[in-house]
C-alpha positions as CSV (number, residue, x, y, z in Angstrom):
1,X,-177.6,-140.5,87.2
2,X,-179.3,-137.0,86.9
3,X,-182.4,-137.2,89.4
4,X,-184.9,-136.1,86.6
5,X,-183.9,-137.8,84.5
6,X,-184.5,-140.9,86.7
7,X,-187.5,-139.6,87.3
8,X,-188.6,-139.6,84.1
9,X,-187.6,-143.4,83.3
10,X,-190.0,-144.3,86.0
11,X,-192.9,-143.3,84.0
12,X,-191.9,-146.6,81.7
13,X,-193.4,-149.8,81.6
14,X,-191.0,-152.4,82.8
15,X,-190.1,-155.3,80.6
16,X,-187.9,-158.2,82.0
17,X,-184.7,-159.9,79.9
18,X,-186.4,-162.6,78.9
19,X,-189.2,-160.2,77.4
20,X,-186.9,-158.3,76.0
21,X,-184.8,-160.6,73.8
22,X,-188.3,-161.9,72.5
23,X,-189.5,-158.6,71.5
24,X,-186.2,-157.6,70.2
25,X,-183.2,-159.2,70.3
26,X,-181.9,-157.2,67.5
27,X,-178.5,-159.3,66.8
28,X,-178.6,-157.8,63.0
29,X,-179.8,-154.3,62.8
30,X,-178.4,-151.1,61.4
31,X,-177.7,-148.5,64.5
32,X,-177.8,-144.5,64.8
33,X,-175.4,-143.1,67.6
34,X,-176.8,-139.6,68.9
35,X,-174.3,-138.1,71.8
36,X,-177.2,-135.9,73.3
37,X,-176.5,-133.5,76.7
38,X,-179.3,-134.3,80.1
39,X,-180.9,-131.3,79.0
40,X,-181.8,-132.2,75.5
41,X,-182.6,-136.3,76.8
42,X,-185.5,-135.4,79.4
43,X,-187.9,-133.9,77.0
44,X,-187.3,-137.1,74.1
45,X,-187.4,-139.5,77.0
46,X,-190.3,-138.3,77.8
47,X,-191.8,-139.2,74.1
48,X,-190.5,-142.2,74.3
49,X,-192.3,-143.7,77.4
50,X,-195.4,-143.5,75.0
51,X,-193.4,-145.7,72.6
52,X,-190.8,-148.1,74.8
53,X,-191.1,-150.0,77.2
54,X,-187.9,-150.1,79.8
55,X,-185.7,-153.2,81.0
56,X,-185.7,-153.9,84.6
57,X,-184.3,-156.4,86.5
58,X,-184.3,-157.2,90.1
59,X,-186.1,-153.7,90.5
60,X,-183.1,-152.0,88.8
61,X,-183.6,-150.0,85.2
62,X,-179.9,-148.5,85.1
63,X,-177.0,-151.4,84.3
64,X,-173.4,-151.4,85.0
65,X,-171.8,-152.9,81.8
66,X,-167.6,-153.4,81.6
67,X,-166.4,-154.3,78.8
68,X,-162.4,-154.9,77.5
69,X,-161.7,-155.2,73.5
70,X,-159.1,-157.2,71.8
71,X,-157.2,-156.0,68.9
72,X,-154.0,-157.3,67.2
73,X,-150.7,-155.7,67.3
74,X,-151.2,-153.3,64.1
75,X,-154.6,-152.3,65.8
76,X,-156.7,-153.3,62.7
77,X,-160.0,-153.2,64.3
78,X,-159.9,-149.8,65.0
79,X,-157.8,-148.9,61.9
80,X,-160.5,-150.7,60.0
81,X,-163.4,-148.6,61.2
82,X,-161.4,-145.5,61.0
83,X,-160.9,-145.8,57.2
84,X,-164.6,-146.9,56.7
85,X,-163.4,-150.6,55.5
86,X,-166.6,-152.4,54.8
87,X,-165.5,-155.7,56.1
88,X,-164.6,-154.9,59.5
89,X,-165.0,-156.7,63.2
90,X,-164.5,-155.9,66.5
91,X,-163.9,-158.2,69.5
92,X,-165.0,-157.6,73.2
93,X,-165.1,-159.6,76.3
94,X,-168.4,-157.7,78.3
95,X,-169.4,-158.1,81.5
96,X,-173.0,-157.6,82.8
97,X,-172.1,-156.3,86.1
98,X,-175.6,-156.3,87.6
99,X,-176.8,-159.5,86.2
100,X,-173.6,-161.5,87.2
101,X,-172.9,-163.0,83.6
102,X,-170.5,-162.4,80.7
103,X,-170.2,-162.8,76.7
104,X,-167.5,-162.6,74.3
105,X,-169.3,-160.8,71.5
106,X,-168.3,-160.8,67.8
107,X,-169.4,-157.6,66.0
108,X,-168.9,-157.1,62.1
109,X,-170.5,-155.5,59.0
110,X,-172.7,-157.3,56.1
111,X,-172.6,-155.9,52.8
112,X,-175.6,-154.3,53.5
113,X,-173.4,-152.4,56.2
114,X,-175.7,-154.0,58.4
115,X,-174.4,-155.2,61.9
116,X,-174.3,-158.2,62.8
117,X,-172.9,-159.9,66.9
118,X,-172.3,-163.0,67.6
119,X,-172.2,-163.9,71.2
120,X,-170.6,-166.7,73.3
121,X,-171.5,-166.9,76.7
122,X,-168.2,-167.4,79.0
123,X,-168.4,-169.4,82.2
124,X,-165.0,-168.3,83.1
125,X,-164.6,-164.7,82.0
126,X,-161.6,-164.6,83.9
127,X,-159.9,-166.8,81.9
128,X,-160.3,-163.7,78.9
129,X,-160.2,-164.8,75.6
130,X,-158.9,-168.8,75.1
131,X,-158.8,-171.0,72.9
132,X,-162.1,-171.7,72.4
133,X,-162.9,-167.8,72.2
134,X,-160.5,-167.8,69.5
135,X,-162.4,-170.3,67.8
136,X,-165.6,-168.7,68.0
137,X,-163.7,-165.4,66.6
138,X,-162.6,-167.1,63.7
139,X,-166.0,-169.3,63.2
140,X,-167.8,-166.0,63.2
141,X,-165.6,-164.1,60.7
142,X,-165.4,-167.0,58.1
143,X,-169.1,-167.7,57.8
144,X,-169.7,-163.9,57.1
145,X,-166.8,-163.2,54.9
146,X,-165.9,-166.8,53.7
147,X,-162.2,-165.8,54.9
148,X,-160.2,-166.5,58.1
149,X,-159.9,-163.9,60.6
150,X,-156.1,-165.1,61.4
151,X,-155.1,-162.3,63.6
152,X,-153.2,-162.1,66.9
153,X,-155.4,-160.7,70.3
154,X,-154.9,-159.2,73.1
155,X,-156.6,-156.7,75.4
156,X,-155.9,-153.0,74.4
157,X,-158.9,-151.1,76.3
158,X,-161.4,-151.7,79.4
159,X,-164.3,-149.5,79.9
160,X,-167.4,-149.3,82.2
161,X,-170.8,-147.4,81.9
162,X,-174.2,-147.8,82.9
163,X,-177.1,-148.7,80.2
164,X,-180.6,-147.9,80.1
165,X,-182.4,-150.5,77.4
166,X,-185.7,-149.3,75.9
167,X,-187.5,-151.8,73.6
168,X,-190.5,-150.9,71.1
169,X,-193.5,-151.8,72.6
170,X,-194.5,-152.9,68.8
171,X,-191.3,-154.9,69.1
172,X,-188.5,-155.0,66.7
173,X,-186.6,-152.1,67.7
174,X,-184.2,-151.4,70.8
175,X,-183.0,-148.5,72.2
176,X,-179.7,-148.1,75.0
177,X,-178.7,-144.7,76.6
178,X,-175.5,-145.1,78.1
179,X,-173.7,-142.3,80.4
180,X,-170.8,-142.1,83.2
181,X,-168.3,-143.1,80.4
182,X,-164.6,-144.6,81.9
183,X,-161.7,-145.3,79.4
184,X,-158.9,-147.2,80.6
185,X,-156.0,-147.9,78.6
186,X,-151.8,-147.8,79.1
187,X,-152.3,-146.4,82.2
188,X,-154.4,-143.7,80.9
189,X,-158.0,-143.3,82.1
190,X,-160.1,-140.0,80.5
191,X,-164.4,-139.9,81.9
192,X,-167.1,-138.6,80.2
193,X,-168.9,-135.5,82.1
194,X,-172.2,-137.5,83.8
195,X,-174.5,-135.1,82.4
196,X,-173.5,-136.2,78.8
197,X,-175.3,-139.5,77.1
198,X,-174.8,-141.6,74.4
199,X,-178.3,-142.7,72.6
200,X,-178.0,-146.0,70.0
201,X,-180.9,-146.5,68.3
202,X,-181.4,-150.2,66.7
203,X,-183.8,-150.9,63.8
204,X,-184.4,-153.1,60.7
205,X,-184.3,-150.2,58.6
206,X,-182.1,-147.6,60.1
207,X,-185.5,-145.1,60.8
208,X,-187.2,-146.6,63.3
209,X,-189.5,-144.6,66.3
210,X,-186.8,-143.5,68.1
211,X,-185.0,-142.0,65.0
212,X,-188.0,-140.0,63.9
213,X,-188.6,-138.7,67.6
214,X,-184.7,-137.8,68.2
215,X,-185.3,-135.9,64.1
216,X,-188.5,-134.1,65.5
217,X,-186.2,-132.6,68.1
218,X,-183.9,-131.4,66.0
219,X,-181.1,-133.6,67.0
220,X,-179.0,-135.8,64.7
221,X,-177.0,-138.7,64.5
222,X,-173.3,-138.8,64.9
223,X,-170.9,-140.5,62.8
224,X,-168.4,-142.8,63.8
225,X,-169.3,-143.2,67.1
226,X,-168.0,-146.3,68.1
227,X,-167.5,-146.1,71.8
228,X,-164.3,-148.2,71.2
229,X,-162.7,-146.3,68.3
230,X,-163.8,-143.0,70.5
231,X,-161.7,-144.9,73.6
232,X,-158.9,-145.8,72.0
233,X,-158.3,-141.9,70.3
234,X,-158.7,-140.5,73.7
235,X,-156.4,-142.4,75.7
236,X,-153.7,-141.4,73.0
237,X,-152.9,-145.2,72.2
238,X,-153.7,-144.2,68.3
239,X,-151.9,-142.3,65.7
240,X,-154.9,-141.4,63.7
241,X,-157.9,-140.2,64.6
242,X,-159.5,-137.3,62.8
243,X,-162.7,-139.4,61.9
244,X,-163.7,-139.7,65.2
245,X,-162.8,-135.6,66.3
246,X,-166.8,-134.7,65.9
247,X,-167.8,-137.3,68.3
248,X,-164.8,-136.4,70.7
249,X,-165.1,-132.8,70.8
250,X,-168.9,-133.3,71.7
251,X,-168.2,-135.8,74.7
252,X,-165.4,-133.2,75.8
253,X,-162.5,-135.6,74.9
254,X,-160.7,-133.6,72.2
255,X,-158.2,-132.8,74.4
256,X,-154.8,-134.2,74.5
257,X,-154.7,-137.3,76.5
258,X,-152.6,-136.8,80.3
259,X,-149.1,-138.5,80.0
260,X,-149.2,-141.9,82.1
């Protein structure tokens, strides 16, 4: 991680997991993605240390996090996103490196375009997604849109990055900065440059602290930036992905992805 950057982070007040999910577990929230360069983060990190408070655990404030999402054969998750379908829902096994624990973790849209996860802790992540992870999929998909999910799964990307968690220190509002970016998929494997970070800001409302700071600054959200859909398009294992060009061409990714 860039060593001012660190630097700065250590003028935060700690906050430890359990804190944090009290203050802000934020499993329904609307999010703003902001893909923001080191240079541009150091100054609004420093506003936000009046603001957030940061997660540490075990003396730790920067996360490993790898994570592998299922889609079925027609690739409808990502499909789904790319057209702007309202009813939409990704699937992902994630693995909290640091902490030693995983989740399979539903994520869909409301008809407020809200998002709302669902998570299932795994005590044998190995196993990837079973039968009873299919279950959950399809529990989780019916009681939102009172229709069966029904699709095939498999595995179709793994990725790994390390996540800095801010949390309001009003509560109700989360923050994550993630950066060092790896895509792996059909042999293919594209990296974000280190000095680049990607800033998802969860609120109620969509305008929360964070929002207005990042605004004050001059710097803006970017659409579809789902780290998956941005995966997936740069590893070449889609057809279509002109949606998601702004966000590639800012993380340096718009280029063609190496043959495996």
């Amino acid at each position: 991680m860039d060593p001012i950057i660190k630097t700065v982070l250590d003028k935060f007040t700690p906050l430890s997991l359990d804190a944090l999910n009290a203050k802000a577990a934020m499993l329904e929230r609307l999010d703003n993605k902001y893909i923001v360069p080191a240079g541009r983060l150091r100054p609004a990190l420093e506003a936000f240390a009046q603001h957030f408070d940061v997660l540490e655990i075990d003396g730790k404030r920067a996360f490993t996090y790898a994570t592998t999402y299922y889609d079925d054969p027609a690739l409808r998750g990502y499909y789904d996103h790319h057209q702007g379908r309202r009813k939409r829902c990704k699937v992902r096994v994630r693995d909290y490196v640091d902490a030693g624990f995983s989740y399979l973790e539903v994520k869909l849209k409301d008809k407020r375009s809200v998002t709302v996860k669902k998570r299932l802790k795994l005590a044998e992540p190995e196993n990837g997604l079973d039968d009873g992870g299919l279950e959950f999929v399809e529990t989780c998909h019916s009681d939102l849109y009172a229709e069966p999910f029904a699709k095939p799964l498999a595995p179709v990307i793994g990725m790994q990055y390390e996540r800095i968690t801010l949390v309001a220190k009003a509560g109700g509002e989360r923050m994550t900065i993630d950066t060092a970016l790896r895509f792996e998929a059909a042999n293919v494997t594209r990296i974000v440059r280190p000095d680049m970070f990607i800033i998802e800001a969860k609120s109620k409302r969509g305008n929360g602290i964070a929002d207005k700071i990042l605004r004050s600054m001059h710097m803006h959200p970017t659409r579809r930036c789902s780290k998956y859909c941005i995966g997936m398009a740069a590893t070449g294992q889609v057809a279509r992905r002109n949606r998601f060009l702004p966000a590639l061409r800012r993380l340096d990714l718009l280029s063609p992805a190496p043959s495996a």
